[in-house]
mmCIF file of the C-alpha atoms, coordinates in Angstrom:
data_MODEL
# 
_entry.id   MODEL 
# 
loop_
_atom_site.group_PDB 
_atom_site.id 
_atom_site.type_symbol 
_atom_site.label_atom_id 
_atom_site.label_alt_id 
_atom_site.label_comp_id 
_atom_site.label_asym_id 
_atom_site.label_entity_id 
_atom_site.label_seq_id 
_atom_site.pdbx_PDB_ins_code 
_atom_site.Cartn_x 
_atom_site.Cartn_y 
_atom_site.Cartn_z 
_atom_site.occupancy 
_atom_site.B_iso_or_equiv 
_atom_site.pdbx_formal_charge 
_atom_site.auth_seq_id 
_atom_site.auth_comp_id 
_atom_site.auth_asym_id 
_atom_site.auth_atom_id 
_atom_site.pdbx_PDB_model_num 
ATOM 1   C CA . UNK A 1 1   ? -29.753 36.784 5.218   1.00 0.00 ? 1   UNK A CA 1 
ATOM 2   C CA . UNK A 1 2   ? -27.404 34.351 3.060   1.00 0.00 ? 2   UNK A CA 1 
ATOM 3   C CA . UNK A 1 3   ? -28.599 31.417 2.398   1.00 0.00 ? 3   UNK A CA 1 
ATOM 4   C CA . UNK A 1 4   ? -26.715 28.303 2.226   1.00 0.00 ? 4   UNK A CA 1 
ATOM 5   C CA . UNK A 1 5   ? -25.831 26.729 -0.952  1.00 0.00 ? 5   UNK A CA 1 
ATOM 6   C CA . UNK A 1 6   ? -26.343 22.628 -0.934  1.00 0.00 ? 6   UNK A CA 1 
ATOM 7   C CA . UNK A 1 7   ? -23.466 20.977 -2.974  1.00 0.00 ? 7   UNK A CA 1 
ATOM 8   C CA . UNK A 1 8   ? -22.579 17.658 -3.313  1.00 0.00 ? 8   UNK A CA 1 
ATOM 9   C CA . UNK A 1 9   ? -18.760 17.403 -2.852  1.00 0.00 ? 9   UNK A CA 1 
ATOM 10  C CA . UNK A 1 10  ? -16.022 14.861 -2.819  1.00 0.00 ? 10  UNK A CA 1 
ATOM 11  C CA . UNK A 1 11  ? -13.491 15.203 -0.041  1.00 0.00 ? 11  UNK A CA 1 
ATOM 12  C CA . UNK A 1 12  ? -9.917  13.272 -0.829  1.00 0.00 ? 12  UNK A CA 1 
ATOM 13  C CA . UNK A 1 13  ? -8.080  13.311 2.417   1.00 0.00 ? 13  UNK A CA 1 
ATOM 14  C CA . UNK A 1 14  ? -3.840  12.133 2.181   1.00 0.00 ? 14  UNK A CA 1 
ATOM 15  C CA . UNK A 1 15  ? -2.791  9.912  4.777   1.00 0.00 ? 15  UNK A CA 1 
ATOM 16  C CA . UNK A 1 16  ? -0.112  7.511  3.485   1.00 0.00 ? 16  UNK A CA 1 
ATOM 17  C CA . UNK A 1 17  ? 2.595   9.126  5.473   1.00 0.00 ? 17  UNK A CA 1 
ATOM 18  C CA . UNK A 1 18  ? 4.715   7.133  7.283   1.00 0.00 ? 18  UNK A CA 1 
ATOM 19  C CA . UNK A 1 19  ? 6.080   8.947  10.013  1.00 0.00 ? 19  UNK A CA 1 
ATOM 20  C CA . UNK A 1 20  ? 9.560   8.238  9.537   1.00 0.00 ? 20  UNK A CA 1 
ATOM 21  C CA . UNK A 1 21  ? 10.523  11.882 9.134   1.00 0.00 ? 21  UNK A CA 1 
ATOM 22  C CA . UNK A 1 22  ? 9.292   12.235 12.941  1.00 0.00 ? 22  UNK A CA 1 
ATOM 23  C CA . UNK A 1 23  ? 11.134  9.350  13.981  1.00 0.00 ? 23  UNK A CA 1 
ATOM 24  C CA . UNK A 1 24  ? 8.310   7.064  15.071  1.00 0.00 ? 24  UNK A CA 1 
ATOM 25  C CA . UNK A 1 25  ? 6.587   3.989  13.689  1.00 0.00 ? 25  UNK A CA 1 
ATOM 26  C CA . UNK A 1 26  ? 2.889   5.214  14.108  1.00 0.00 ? 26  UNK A CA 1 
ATOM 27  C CA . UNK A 1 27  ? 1.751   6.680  10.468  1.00 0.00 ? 27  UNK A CA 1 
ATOM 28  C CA . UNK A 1 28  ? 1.899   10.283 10.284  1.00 0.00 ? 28  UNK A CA 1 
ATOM 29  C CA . UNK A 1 29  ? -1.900  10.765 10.253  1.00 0.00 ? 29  UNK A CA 1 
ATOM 30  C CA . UNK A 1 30  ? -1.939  8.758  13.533  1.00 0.00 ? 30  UNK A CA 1 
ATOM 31  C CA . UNK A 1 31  ? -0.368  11.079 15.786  1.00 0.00 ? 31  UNK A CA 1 
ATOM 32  C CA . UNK A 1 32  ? -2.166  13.084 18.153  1.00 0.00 ? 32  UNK A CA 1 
ATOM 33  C CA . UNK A 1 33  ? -2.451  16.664 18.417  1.00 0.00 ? 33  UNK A CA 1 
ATOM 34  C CA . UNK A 1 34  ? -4.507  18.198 21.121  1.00 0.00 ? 34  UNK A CA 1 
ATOM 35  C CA . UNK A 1 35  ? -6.022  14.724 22.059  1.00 0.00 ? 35  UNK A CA 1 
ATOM 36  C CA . UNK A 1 36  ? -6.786  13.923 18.763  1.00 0.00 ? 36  UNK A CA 1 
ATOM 37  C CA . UNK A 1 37  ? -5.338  12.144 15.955  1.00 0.00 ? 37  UNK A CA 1 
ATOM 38  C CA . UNK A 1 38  ? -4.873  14.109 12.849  1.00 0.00 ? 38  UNK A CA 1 
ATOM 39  C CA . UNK A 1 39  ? -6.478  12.380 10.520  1.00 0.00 ? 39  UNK A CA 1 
ATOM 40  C CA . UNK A 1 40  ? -9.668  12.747 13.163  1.00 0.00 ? 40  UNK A CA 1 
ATOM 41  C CA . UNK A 1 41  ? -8.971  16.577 12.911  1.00 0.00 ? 41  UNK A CA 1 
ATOM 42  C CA . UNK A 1 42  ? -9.158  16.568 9.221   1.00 0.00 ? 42  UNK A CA 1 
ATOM 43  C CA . UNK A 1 43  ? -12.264 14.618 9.357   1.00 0.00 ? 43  UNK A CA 1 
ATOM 44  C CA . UNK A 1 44  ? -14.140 16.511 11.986  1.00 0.00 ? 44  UNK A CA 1 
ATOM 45  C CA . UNK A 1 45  ? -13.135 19.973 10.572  1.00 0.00 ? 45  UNK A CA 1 
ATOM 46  C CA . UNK A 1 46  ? -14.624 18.749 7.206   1.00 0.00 ? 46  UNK A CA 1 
ATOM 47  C CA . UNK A 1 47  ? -17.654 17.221 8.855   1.00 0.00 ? 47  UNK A CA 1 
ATOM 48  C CA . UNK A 1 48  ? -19.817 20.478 8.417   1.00 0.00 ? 48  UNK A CA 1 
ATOM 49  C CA . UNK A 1 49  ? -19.492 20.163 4.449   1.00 0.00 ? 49  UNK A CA 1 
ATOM 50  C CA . UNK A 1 50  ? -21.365 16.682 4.841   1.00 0.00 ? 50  UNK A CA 1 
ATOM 51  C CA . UNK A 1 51  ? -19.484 15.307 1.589   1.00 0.00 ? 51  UNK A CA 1 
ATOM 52  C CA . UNK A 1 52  ? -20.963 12.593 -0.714  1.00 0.00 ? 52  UNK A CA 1 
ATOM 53  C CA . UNK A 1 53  ? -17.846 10.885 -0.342  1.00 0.00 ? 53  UNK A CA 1 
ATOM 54  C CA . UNK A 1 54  ? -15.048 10.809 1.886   1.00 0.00 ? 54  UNK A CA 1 
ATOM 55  C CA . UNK A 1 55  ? -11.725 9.180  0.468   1.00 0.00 ? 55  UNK A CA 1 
ATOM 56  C CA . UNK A 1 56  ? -8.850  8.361  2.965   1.00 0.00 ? 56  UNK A CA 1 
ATOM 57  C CA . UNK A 1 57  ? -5.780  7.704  0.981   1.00 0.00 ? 57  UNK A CA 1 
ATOM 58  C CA . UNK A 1 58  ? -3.723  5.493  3.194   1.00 0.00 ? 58  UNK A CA 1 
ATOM 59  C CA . UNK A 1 59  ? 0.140   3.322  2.961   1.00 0.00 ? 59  UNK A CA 1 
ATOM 60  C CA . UNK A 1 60  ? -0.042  0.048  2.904   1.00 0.00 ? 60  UNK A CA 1 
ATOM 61  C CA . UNK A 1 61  ? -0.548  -2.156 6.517   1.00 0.00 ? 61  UNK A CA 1 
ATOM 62  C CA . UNK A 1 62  ? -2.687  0.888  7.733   1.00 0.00 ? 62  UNK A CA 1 
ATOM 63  C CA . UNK A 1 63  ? -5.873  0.187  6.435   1.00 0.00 ? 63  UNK A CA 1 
ATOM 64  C CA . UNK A 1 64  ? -6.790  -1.658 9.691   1.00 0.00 ? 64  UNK A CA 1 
ATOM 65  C CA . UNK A 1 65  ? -5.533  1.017  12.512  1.00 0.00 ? 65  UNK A CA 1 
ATOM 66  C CA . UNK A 1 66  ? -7.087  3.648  10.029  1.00 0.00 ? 66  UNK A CA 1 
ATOM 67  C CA . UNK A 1 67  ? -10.419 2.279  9.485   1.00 0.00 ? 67  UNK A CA 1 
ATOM 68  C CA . UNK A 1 68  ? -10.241 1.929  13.660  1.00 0.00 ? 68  UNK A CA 1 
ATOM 69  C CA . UNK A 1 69  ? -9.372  5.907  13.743  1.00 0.00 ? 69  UNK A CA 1 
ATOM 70  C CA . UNK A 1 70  ? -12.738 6.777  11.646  1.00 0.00 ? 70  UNK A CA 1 
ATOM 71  C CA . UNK A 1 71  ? -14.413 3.393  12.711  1.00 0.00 ? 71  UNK A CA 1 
ATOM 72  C CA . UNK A 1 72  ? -18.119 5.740  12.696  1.00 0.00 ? 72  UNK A CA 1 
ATOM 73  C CA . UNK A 1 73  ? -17.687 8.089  9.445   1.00 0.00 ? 73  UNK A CA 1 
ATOM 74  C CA . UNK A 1 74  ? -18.634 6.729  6.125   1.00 0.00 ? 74  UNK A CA 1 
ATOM 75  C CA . UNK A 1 75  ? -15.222 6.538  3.799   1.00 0.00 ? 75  UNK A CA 1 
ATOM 76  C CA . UNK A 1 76  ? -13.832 4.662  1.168   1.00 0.00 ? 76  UNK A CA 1 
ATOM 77  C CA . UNK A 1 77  ? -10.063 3.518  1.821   1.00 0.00 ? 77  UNK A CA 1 
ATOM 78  C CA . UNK A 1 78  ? -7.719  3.688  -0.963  1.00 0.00 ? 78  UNK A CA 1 
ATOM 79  C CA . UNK A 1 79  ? -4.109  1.783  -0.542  1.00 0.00 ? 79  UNK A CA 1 
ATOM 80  C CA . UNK A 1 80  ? -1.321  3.845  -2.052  1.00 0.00 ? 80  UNK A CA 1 
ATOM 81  C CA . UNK A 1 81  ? 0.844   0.531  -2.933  1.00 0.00 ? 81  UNK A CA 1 
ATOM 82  C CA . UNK A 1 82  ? 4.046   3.054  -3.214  1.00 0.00 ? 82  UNK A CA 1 
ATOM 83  C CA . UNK A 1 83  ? 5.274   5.980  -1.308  1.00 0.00 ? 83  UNK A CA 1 
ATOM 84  C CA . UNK A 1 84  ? 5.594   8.167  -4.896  1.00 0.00 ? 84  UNK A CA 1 
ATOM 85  C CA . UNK A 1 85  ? 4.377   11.149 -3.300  1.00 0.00 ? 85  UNK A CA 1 
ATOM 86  C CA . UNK A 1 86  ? 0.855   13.639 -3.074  1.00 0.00 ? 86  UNK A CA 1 
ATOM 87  C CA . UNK A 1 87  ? 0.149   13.481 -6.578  1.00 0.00 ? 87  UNK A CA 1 
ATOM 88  C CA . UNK A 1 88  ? 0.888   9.951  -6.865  1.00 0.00 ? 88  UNK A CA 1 
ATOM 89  C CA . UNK A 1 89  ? -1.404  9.570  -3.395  1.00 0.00 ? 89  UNK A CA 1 
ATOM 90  C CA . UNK A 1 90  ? -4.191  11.642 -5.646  1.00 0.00 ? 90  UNK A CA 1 
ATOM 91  C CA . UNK A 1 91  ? -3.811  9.238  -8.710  1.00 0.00 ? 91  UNK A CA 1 
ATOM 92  C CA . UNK A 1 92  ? -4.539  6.819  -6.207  1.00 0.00 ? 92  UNK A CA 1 
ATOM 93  C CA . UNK A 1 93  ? -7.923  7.868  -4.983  1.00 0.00 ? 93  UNK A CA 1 
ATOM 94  C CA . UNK A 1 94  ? -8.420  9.307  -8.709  1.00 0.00 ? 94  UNK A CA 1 
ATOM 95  C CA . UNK A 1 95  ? -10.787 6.438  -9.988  1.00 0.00 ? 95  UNK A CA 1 
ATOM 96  C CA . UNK A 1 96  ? -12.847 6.384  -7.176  1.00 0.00 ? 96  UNK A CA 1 
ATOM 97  C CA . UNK A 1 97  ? -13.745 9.974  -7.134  1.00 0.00 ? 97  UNK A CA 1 
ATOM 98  C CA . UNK A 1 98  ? -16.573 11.876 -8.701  1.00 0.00 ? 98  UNK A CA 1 
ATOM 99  C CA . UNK A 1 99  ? -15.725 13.689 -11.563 1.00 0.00 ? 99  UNK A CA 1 
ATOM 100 C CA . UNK A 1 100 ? -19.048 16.041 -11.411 1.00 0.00 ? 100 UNK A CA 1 
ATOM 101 C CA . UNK A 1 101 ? -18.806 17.065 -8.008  1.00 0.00 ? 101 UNK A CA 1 
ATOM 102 C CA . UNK A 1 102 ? -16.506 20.352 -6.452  1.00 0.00 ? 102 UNK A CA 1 
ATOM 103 C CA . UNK A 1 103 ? -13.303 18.487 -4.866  1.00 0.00 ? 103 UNK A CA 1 
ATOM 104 C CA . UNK A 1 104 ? -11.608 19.190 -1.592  1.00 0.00 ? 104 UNK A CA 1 
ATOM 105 C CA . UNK A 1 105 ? -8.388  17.877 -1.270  1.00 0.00 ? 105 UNK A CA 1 
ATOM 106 C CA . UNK A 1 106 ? -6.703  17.896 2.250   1.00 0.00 ? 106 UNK A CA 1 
ATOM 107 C CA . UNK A 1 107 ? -3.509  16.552 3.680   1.00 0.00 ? 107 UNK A CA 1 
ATOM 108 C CA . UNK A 1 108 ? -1.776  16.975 6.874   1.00 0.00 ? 108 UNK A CA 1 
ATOM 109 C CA . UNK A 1 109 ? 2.035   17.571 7.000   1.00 0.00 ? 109 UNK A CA 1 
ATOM 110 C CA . UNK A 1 110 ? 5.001   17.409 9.869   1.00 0.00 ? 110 UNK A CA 1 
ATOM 111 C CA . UNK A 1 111 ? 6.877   20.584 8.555   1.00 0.00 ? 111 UNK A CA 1 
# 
């Protein structure tokens, strides 16, 4: 029988897109897929890992509609001031994460 191995692990989840490649004004992270947004996806697929932290990297004037997406799961919001892209999303979220924990990095994507 394998046992499980307990690890404490930061989870960085990407969700300053803006939509605008899908030609709508709801963020990108926002839209619903099988009843669900996608963000909630992300977060419910990752639930089982039970992560020490949970980062949700969002654009800015989403924080609100976000935090009301996720309004029961522990997470610390990070504001990406700039659309510069993922790594610049990462940088981001990069002072707030753990540096001794395993890190799971997760975005969602229109293409």
């Amino acid at each position: 029988m394998k046992q499980r191995v307990e690890m404490k692990t930061t989870i960085v989840i990407l969700a300053a897109g803006e939509g605008t490649r899908m030609k709508s004004s709801i963020p990108k992270s926002l839209h619903r897929v099988a009843g669900k947004s996608m963000l909630r996806h992300i977060v419910d697929t990752t639930s089982n890992i039970e992560p020490e932290q949970l980062i949700v990297v969002h654009s800015p004037n989403t924080e609100d509609t976000i935090k009301e997406e996720l309004f029961k799961t522990k997470t610390i919001f990070v504001e990406q001031d700039k659309p510069l892209g993922t790594g610049h999303a990462l940088r981001a979220a990069n002072p707030l994460i753990e540096k001794t924990m395993p890190l799971l990095f997760c975005l969602q994507t229109s293409h």
